[in-house]
N, C-alpha and C positions, 0 to 999 in steps of 0.2 A: 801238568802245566801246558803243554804244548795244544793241546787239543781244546784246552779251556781259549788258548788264545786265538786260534786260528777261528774260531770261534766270532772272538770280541771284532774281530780285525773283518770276518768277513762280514758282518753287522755294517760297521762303517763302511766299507765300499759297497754292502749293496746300496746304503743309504743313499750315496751318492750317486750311485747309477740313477736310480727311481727318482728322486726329486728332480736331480737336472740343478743346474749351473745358476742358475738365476735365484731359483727356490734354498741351494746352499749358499748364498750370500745371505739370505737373511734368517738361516740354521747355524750359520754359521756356528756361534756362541756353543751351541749344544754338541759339536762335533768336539769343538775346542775343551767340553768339561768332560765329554766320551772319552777323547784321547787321554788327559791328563789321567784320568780312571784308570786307563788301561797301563799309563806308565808305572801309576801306582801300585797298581795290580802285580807288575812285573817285578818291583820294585825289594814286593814284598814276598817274592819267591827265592 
């Protein structure tokens, strides 16, 4: 589990690094169905 997440987690922040602020307002939506994934994911460990 752990390795799978650090994983999902470091996906998301790099994403955010690389787009930049402006480009995650209108990613927004897709960060927001990443994340819910990844609770679910957790959820289901």
């Amino acid at each position: 589990m752990g390795l799978e997440l650090i994983v999902e987690f470091g996906k998301v922040f790099l994403g955010f690094i690389l787009y930049g602020r402006k480009s995650i307002l209108r990613k927004f939506p897709k960060y927001v169905i990443y994340l819910s994934r990844i609770v679910c994911f957790l959820k289901n460990k």
